[in-house]
C-alpha positions in Angstrom: 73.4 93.0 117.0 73.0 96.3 114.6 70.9 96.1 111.8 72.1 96.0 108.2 72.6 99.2 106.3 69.9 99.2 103.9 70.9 100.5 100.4 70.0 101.7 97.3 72.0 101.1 93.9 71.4 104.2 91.3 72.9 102.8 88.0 73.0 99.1 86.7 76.7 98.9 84.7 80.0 97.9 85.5 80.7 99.5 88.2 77.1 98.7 89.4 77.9 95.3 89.8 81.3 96.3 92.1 79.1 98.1 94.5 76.3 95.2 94.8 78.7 92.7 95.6 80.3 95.0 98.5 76.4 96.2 99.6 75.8 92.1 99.7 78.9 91.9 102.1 78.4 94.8 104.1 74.8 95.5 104.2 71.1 95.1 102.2 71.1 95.8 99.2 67.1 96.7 99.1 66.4 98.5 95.4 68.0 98.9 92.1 67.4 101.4 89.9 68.4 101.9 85.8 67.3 103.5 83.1 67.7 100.3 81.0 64.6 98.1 82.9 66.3 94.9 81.2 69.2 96.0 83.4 67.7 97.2 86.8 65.3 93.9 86.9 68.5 91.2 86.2 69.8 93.0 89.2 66.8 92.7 91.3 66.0 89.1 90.2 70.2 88.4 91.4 69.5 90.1 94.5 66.3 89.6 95.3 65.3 93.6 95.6 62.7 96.2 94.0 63.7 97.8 90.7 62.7 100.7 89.5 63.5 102.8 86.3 64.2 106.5 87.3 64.9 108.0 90.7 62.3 109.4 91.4 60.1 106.6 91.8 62.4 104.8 94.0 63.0 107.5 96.5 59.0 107.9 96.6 58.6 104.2 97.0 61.7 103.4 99.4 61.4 106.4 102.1 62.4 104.9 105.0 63.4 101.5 103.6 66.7 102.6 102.5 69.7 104.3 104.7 72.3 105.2 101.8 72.0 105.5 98.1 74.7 104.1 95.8 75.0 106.7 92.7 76.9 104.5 89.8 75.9 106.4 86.7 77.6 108.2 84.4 79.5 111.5 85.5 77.3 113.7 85.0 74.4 112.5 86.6 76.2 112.0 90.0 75.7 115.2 90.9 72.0 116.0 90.2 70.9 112.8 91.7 73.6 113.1 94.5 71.7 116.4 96.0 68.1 115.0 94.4 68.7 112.0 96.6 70.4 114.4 99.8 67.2 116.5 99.6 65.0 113.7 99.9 66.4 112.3 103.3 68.7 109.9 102.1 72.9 109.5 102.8 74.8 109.2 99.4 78.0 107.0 98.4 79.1 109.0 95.2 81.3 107.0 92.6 83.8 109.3 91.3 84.3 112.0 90.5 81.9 113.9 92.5 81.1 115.8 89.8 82.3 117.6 86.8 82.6 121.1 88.0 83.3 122.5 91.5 79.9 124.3 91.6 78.2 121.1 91.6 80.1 119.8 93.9 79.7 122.4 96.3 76.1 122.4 96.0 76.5 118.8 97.1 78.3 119.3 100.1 75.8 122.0 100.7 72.9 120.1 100.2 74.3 117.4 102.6 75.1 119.7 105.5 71.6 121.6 105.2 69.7 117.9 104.9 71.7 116.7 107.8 73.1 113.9 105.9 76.5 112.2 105.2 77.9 112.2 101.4 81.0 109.7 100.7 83.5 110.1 97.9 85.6 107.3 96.6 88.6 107.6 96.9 89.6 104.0 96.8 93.7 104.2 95.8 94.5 105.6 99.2 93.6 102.5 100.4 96.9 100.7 98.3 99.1 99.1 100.7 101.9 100.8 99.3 100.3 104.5 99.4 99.1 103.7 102.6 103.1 103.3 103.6 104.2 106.2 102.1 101.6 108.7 103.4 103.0 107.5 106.8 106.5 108.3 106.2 105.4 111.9 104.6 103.4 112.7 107.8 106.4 111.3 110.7 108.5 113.6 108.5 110.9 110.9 107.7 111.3 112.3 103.9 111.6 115.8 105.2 110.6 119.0 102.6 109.3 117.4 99.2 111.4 118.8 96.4 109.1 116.8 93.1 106.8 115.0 92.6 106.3 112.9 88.8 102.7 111.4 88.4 102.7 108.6 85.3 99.5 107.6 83.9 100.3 105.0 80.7 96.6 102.8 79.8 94.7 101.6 77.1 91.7 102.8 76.6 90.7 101.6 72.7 87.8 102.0 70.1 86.1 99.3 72.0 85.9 100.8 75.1 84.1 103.8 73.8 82.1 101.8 71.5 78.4 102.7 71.9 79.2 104.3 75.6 78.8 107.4 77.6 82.4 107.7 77.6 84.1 109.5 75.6 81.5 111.8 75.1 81.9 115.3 76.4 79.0 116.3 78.5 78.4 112.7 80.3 82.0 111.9 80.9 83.3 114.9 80.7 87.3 113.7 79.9 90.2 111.5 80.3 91.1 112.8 83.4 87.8 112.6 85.3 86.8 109.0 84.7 90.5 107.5 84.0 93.5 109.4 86.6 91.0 111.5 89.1 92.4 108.7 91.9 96.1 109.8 90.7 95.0 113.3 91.5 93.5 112.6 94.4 97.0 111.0 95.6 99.0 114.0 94.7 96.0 116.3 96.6 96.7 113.4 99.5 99.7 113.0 99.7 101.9 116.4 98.8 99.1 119.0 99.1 97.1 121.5 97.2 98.3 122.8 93.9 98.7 126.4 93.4 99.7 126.7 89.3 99.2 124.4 86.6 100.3 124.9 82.8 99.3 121.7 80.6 99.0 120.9 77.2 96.5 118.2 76.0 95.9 116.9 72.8 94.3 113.7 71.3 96.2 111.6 68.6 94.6 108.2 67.9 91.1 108.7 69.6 89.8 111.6 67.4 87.1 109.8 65.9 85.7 108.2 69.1 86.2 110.4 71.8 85.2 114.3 72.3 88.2 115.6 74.5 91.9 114.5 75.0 93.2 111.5 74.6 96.8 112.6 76.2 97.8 115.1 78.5 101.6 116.4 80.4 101.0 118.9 82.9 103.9 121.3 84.6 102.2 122.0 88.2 103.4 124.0 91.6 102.0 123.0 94.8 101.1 125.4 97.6 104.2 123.7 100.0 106.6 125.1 96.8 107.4 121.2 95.7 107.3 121.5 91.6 105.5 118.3 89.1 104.5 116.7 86.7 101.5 114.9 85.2 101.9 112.7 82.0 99.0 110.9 81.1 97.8 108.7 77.9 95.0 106.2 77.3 97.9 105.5 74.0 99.4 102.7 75.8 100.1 100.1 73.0 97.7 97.5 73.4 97.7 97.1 77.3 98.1 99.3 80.3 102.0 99.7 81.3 101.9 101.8 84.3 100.3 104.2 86.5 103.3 105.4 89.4 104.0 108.0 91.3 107.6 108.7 92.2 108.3 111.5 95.0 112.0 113.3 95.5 112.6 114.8 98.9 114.9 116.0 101.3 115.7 112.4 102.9 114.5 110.1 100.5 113.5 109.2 97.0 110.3 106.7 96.7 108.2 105.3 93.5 104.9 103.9 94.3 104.7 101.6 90.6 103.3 99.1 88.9 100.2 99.3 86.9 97.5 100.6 89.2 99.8 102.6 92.3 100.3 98.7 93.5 103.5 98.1 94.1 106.3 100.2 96.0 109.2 99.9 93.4 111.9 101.9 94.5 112.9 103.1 98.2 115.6 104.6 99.1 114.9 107.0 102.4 117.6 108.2 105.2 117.4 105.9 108.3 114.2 104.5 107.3 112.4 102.0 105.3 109.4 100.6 104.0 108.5 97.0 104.6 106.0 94.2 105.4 103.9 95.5 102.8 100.4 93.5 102.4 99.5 92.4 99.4 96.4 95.0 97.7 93.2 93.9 96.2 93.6 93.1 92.4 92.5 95.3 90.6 88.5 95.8 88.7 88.8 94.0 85.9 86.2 94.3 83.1 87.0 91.8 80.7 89.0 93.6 77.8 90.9 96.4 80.3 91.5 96.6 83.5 90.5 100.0 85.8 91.7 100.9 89.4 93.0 98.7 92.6 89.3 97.3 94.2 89.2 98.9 97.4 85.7 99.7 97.7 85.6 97.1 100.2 87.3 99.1 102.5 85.1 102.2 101.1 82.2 100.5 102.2 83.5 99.2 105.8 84.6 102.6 106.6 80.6 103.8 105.5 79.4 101.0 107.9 81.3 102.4 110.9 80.5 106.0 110.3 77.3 105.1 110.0 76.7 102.8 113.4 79.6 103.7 115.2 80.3 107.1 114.1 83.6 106.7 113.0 85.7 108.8 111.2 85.0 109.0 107.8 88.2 108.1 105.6 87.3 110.6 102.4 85.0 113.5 103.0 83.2 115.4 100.1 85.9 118.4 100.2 88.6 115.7 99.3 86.1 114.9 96.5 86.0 118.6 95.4 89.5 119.0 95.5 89.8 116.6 93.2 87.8 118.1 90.7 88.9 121.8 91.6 92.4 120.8 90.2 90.7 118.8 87.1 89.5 122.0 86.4 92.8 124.2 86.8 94.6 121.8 84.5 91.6 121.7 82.0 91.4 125.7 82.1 95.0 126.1 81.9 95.9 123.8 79.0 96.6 125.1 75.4 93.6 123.5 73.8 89.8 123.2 74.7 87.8 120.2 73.6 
């Protein structure tokens, strides 16, 4: 029998305690580490690891103890403590995004080819039964040519969210559409391919006291394959999150991938072909007052395992994560305002 992946977790919040539970099921989790000690030592007391306070000290202190470090801080950390932690001898699992510009992120993937070690993005929305289904029928060619492509992003994101947080705030978060929709644009990058010209226009109406970029966004874009789109995204949703879909028009077939989160297949209707036997996803993160994402990183963190011990192949490479933020970045650059 292998031994367990040994991990580190880098960042003690939310989504901190998403990734422990998976490292618990998948591996060992071995150290914690937070800025906030009352944070990083709750975690070590829960499961029963070494905390520490700044990187530094726990890559000094864990060198060969640990096989993979977990970066969960904010956005613009991941990064900096991605290639720290790459130069030090250690594989990374990077939440997203990557990071905030695509120089960063291709000093990343840099750093990891010239330390010989292997840097995950999480991509975890490919993993929706649903998307999962329709990336097949793209590839076997049963919608033939894409004509368009319209990408909905409807959530709430109030005061409270932002409320004495990192989000929101320009140079940690960095904007709307890195820590809220960069899995939406990782499924248009997936599924219909690179994007060659973007126009957008962003603007922020009820969040201009609280946050430091846009609140709302509609983007006009043209992929490399010629298929035209759309992007309309809020965090303006009255009260509650209404939907985040993506609905694709081709030359065989129309198809909406729905629901709140890219959960549910809503609409099929493709030439001598369809969709069915879906399995029902995971639910998705839930963090009391709002709801984020479908929780795939169980499957994030399998697929690690086995690339890891069984050299597998690894499901979402660090380009995919770059791509991400290179069209981020065209959209932002492109738009009519700049927060």
């Amino acid at each position: 029998m292998k031994e367990k992946v040994k991990f580190a977790l880098v960042g003690c919040g939310r989504i901190g305690t998403r990734h422990a539970e998976h490292i618990k099921n998948f591996g060992k989790l071995v150290a914690v580490c937070d800025i906030d000690k009352t944070k990083a030592d709750t975690f070590a007391l829960e499961y029963g690891c070494n905390s520490y306070y700044d990187l530094e000290s726990l890559i000094n202190s864990e060198k060969g103890n640990v096989d993979v470090i977990s970066i969960c801080t904010p956005n613009s950390f991941h990064a900096p403590q991605s290639i720290f932690s790459l130069k030090s001898g250690f594989n990374v699992l990077c939440e997203k995004p990557m990071g905030l510009n695509v120089r960063e992120c291709g000093e990343m993937i840099k750093t990891a080819e010239s330390s010989n070690k292997r840097l995950f993005a999480i991509k975890q929305n490919r993993f929706n039964p649903p998307v999962e289904a329709v990336k097949e029928a793209i590839e076997n060619g049963h919608l033939g040519q894409i004509y368009s492509v319209q990408l909905s992003c409807f959530w709430n994101r109030n005061e409270d969210y932002y409320h004495n947080s990192w989000k929101g705030t320009k140079d940690l978060d960095g904007g709307t559409l890195f820590t809220q929709f960069s899995h939406f644009i990782d499924l248009l990058y997936w599924l219909i391919g690179d994007i060659k010209d973007v126009n957008s226009y962003i603007a922020n109406f009820a969040h201009k006291d609280i946050i430091e970029f846009e609140d709302t966004g509609v983007v006009i874009i043209k992929f490399d394959s010629g298929a035209i789109g759309t992007i309309n995204y809020t965090v303006n949703s009255f009260e509650k999150n209404m939907e985040g879909s993506l609905t694709i028009f081709a030359e065989n077939g129309t198809v909406k991938i729905g629901g709140q989160y890219l959960n549910e297949l809503e609409y099929q209707n493709i030439k001598n072909y369809k969709i069915e036997n879906l399995q029902e996803g995971n639910k998705p993160n839930n963090y009391g007052n709002y709801q984020g994402s479908m929780s795939n990183h169980d499957k994030v963190y399998a697929n690690l395992i086995e690339v890891l011990q069984n050299n597998a192949s690894i499901t979402t490479n660090a380009y995919e994560g770059l791509k991400t933020v290179e069209i981020i970045e065209k959209i932002y650059n492109n738009s009519d305002q700049k927060f």
